[in-house]
N, C-alpha and C positions, 0 to 999 in steps of 0.2 A: 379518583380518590384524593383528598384532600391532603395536604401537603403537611398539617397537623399527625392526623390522619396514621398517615404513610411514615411520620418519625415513629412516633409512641410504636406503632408495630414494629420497624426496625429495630427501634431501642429494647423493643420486649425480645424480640430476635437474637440480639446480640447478647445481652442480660442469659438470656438461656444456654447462648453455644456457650461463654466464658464459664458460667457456673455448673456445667457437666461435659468441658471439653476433654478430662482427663478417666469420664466415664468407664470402664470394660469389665469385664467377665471371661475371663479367658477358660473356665469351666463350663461355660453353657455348652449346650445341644439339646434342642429340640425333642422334645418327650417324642413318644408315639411313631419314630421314624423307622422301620425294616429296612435301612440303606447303611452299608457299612464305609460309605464315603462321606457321610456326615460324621463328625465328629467337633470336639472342644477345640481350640486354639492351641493349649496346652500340649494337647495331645497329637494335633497334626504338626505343629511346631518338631518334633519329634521326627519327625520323616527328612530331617536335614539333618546327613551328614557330616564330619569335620571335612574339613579343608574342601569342600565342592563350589561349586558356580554358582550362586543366586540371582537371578534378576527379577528384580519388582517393578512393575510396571506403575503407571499413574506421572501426571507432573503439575507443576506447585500444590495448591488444594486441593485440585482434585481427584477422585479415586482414589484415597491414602490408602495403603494398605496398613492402618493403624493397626487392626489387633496381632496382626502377624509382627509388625516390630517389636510390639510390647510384650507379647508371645517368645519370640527367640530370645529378648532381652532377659528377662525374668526366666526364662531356663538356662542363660550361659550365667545368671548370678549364685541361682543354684545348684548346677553341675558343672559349672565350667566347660559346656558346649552348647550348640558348635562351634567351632573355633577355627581359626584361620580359614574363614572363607574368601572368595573372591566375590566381589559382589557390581553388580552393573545395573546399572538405570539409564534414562533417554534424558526427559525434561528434567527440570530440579525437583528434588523432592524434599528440600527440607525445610523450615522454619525460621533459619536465621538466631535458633535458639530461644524463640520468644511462645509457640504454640508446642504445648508435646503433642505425639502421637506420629509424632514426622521418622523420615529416617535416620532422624540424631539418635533417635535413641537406643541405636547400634555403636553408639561412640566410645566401646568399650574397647580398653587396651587387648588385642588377642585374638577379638571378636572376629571382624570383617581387616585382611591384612593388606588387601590390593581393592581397592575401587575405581571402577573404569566408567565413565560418564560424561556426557555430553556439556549439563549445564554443573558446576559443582559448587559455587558461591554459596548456596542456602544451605550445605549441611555445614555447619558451622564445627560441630564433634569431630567429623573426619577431620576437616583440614586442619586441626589442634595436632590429631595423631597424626599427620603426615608431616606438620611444624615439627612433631618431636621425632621426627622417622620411628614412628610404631605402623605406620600407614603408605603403600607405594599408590600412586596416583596416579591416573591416565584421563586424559585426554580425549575426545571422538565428537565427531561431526554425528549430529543427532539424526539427520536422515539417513545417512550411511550405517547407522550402526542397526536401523528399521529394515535396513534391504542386507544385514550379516544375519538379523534373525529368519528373515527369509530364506536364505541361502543355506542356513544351517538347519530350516525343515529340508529344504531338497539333498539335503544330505553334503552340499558344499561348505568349505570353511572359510572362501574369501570372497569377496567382489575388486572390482578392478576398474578404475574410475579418472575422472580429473578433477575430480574435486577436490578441493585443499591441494592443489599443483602450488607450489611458492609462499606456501604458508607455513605457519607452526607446525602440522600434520605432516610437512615433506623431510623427512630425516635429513635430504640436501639442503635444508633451510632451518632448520632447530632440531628437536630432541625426539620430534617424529609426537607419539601418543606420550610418552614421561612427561610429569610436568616440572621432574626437578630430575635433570642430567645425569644419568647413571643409573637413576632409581628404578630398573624395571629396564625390560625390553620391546624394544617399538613395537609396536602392533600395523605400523604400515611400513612399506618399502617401496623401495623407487622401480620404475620397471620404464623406463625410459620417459615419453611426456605423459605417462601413468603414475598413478600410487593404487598399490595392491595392500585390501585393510582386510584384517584379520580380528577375530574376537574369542577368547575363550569361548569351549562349548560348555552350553548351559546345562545344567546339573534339575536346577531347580527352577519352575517360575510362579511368580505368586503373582495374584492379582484381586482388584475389588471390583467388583460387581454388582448391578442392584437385587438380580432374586437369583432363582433356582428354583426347580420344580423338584418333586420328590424322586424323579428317577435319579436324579443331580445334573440336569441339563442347563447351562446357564444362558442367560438372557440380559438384553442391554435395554428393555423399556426403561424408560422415565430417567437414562443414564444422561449427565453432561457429557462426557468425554469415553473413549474405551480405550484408546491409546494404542498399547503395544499388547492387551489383552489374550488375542489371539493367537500373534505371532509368535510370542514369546510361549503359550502354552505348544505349540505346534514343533519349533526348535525343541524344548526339552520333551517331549512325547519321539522325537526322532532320534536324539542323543539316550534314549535309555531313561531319560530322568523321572521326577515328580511333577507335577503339575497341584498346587495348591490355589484357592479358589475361597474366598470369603465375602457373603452376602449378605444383605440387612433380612431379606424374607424367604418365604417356600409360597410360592404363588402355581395354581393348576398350569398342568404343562400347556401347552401351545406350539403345536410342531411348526407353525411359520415363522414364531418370531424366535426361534432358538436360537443361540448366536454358537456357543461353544456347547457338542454333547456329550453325552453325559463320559463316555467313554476314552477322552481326551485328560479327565480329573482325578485328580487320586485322593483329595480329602477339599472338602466343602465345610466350612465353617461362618454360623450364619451369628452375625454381629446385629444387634439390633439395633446399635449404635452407627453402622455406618454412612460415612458422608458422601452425598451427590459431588458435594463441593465443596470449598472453605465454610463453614459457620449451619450448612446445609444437611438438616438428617434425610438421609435418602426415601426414611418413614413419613418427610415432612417437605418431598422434592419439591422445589421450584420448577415451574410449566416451562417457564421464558426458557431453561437453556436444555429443554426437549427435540427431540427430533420432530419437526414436522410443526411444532409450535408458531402461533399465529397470536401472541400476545401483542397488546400496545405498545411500539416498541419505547416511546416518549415515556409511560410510568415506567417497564424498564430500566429505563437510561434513568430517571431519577431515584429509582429503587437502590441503583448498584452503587452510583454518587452519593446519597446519602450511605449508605452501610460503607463505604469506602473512607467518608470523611471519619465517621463516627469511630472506626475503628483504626484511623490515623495512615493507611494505607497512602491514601492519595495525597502527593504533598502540594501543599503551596503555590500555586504558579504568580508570578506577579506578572506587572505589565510588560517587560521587556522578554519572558519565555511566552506572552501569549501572541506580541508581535512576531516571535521567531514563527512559531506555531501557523500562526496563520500566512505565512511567505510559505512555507513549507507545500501547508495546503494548497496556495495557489500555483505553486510550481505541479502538484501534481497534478490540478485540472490542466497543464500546459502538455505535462508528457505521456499524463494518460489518455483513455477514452472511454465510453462507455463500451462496457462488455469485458473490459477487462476482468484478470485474475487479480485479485492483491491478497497481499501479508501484509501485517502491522507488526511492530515489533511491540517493547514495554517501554517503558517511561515517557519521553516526549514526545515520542512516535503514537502514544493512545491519543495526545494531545490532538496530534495532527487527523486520526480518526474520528475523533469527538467533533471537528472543525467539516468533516466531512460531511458527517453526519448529518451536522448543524444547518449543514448548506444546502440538504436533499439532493445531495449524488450519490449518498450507498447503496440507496435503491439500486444506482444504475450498474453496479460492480458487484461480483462475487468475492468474497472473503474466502480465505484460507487459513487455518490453524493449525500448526503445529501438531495438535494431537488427534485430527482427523474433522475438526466444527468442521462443514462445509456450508455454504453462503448463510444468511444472517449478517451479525451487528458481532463482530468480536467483545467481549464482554471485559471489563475493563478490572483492574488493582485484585485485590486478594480472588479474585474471578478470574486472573486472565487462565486461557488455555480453554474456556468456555463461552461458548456465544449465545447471543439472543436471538431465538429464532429461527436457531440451524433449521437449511434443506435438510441435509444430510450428516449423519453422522457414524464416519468410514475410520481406519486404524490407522492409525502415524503411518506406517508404510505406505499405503493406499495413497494419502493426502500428499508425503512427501514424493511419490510416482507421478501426480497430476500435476504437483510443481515441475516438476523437469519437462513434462510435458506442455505444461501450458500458462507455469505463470509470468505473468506482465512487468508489473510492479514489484517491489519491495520497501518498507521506509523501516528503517531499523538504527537506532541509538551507536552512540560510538563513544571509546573514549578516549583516544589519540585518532589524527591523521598526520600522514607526512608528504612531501613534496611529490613525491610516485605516488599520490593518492592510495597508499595501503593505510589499513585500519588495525587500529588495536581494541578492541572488545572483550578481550579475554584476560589480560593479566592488568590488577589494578594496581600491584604495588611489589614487595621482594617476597620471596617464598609464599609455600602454599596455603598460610593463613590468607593473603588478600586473592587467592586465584578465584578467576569466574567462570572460565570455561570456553569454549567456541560457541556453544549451544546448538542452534540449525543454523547457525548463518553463514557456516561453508557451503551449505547445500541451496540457503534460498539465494545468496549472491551468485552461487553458479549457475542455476535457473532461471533465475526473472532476468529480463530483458533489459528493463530501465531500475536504477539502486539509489534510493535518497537517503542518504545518511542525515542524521540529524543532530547537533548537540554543541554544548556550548563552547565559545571561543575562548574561554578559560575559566580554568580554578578556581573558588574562589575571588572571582574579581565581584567588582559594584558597578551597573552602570542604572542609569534612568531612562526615564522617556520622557521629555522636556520642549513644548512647543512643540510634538510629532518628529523630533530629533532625538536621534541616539547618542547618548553622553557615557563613555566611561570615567567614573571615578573614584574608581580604583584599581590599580592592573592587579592581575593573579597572573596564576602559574597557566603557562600557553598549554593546551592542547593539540594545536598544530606545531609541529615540532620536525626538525629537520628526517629524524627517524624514529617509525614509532617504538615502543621497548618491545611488541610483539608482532610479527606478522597475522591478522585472525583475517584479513582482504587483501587480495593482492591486487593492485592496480592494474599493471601492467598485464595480470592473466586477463583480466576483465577486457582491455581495450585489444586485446589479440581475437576476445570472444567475441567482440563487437557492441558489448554492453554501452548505454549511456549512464555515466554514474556522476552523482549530483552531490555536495557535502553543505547542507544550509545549517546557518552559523547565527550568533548574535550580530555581528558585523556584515553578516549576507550572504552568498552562495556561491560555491567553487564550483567549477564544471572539470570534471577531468578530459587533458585532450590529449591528442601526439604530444605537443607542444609544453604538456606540463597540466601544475592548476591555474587553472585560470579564473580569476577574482572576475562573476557574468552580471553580478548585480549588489549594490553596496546601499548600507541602511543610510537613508538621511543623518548627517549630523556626523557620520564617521569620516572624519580623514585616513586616506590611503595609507600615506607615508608614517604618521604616528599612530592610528591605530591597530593597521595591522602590519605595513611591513617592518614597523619599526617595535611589536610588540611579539612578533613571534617571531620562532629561528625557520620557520619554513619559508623557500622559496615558492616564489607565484608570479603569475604573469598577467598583464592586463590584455583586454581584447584587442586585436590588430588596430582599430581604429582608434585608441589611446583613450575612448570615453567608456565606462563604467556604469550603464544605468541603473538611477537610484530606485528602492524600493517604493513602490507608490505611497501614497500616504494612507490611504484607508487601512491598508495591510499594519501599517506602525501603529495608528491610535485605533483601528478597530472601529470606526465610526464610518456610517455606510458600507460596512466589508460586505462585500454577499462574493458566493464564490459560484459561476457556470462552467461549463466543458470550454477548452480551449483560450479561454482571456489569459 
């Protein structure tokens, strides 16, 4: 398809989702239907309780459970319920305030009083109400919280783990799950080199889905993502609760691909509006992030690049984040191998994917996603959470079990480190307007084997790429700092676990050892002493033999880079 072509569609694409993103009906139901588990939005809305447990499943764009927010919103304006619930979610679910139909639009004073979640940065509403304490806030490691829904079908209330040992999650090290001290009771405790996590039982779980059949059996064909789908209906079907369930169609049954039956649901509401994925009507899915999908993955990759640019997602990279980028990448052809597992995280870490890509090694490695993609091409900006391509597509629980089990790698963004190699990722600034969460990366650091953290050597600063030399000229505020302001990694658990964990930087790349960080390779053009030890308050140590090797050059200018296993 021609590259003309391929904008004009994209642009009619995006032209479409902006001019009926705010679409619903929250009175529809389907004429002609003898099932009294069909019903309006309006009306299943209704089957929630005051003060109960909610959890919706889905994370960033995908699977939104739009009409049920818009649904409970627009009856607590009119009745003023439900009211004080608890509400929980895994991935993020919200917009950042810029798309409706997210879980902002629960950001009512009264509404929802306690939210307990993994990633929280994107509902911009909540953490307003938590700024003004209308809102208590928690905390949770997003695979742990996959294996409390589990535990809570078997009829148990906790699991018992070491994940998050010396972190923000360890009440012997911060505030345990509160994200603001006092506010709320920890949801983990210490039980010697253990932490025992606990979660409210779930009352209610709502999910999106692509069909249903008329008996109300639901099904995940031509689905991106199913997430916590299952598990979360299966915990509230064992606690007593509801189970709500919103689809775009009624398609004839098919007893082999049923996913959840019909018996499991208490009200089905079928949206004709609903999205695959960000910008995606599920009446108008996209193949590429099908299960079993076998599209080109090259018009792919320039499909989601273009709808990423156009819609301002994907920002900017200049020359100095795409040399970090590609040091990055080639550190990983160095620690991984083929056959590995990997996870990617978001931001520079899609960078170091796309590099991967680029080079014809994804072939050679299976991908893992957070919300269950299995192998494929992790799909990048207002997509992540969706892959191109999926083998397989299994529930956040599922995916986070095979991680513990089997994966290798990780590369995931940071935004402090300090001298004991722990990471801050989750808190960007004071109170819970700037909070962002742990996400899954208690779970994927305590899993994968080898940890490449990724991100810049500071704030704000200016540097260039000048003759294949790195030039700062302009310092900012250090990110490497004697201590970070949150524990979200902890170093020292890592190096007890036997992890190799790696911190590449605009200046080059820290090895964590016994011995400390260890500065294992430095950008052309950087001096030691002025630009990093005399620019940041972190201690670091150079390699026993006092030399430093520098970054190759093709890696800085990008000129003959190619990237093989092992160089």
């Amino acid at each position: 398809m021609s590259t003309i072509i391929t904008k004009a569609k994209i642009l009619v694409h995006i032209g479409r989702w902006r001019a009926t993103w705010a679409r619903r009906d929250l009175d529809y139901c389907p004429e002609d239907l003898d099932n009294p588990r069909f019903m309006s939005a309006r009306k299943a809305v209704e089957l929630i309780d005051d003060g109960v447990c909610v959890f919706s499943s889905g994370m960033a764009a995908n699977a939104r459970c739009q009409i049920f927010f818009w649904g409970i919103r627009d009856r607590f304006e009119r009745t003023g319920h439900p009211r004080d619930l608890t509400w929980i979610t895994i991935g993020a679910q919200g917009a950042r305030g810029k798309v409706p139909g997210s879980l902002e639009e629960l950001g009512l004073e009264g509404l929802v009083t306690r939210w307990i979640g993994g990633h929280l940065e994107t509902v911009k509403s909540f953490l307003k109400l938590a700024q003004e304490d209308k809102m208590e806030l928690h905390r949770m490691a997003q695979g742990i919280q996959t294996f409390l829904l589990e535990a809570q079908a078997r009829g148990e209330d906790s699991v018992v783990t070491r994940t998050g040992v010396g972190t923000l999650l360890d009440p012997r090290v911060d505030n345990g799950t509160p994200v603001v001290k006092g506010k709320g009771e920890s949801f983990t405790t210490a039980e010697g080199e253990f932490l025992r996590y606990r979660m409210p039982l779930v009352d209610v779980a709502i999910f999106n889905a692509p069909y249903a059949d008329s008996e109300g059996n639901i099904y995940k064909l031509n689905a991106a993502t199913v997430t916590e789908d299952l598990e979360s209906s299966l915990a509230a079907r064992k606690n007593g609760g509801k189970v709500l369930a919103c689809v775009s169609d009624i398609i004839p049954k098919s007893e082999k691909d049923i996913f959840i039956t019909a018996d499991k649901v208490d009200a089905i509401v079928v949206n004709p509006y609903n999205e695959q994925t960000g910008s995606i009507p599920q009446s108008r899915y996209w193949k590429m992030f099908t299960e079993g999908a076998q599209e080109d993955v090259a018009d792919a990759v320039d499909k989601l690049k273009l709808a990423n640019t156009l819609l301002r997602i994907t920002p900017k990279r200049g020359q100095v984040e795409n040399a970090m980028a590609r040091m990055a990448a080639n550190l990983f052809t160095r620690v991984a191998k083929p056959g590995s597992y990997v996870n990617i995280g978001v931001g520079l870490a899609e960078e170091v994917s796309r590099l991967i890509y680029e080079g014809g090694l994804s072939k050679d490695v299976t991908y893992v996603v957070e919300t269950g993609a299995l192998g494929g091409l992790p799909a990048m900006g207002v997509f992540f959470g969706a892959s191109i391509n999926p083998e397989r597509l299994i529930t956040s629980a599922e995916i986070f079990h095979l991680c513990y089990e089997k994966l290798d790698v990780t590369i995931l963004g940071l935004l402090q480190a300090d001298c004991q190699g722990n990471i801050n990722v989750s808190k960007r600034g004071e109170g819970p307007i700037n909070y962002v969460g742990p996400g899954g990366l208690p779970d994927l650091v305590a899993s994968a084997k080898t940890i490449i953290f990724i991100g810049s050597w500071m704030a704000h600063g200016e540097m260039t790429i000048e003759n294949g030399k790195l030039k700062v000229t302009k310092a900012g505020k250090p990110k490497f700092v004697e201590r970070v302001d949150e524990i979200t990694f902890n170093g020292h658990e890592a190096l007890k676990a036997g992890k190799s964990v790696y911190y590449c930087t605009h200046v080059g790349i820290f090895h964590l050892t016994e011995r400390g960080m260890e500065l294992v390779e430095v950008m052309p053009g950087v001096d030691i002493e002025r630009d990093i030890a005399n620019a940041c308050p972190m201690e670091f140590l150079l390699p026993e033999s006092g030399e430093v090797p520098e970054v190759p050059a093709d890696i800085v200018t990008g000129e003959n880079f190619m990237l093989s296993w092992g160089t």
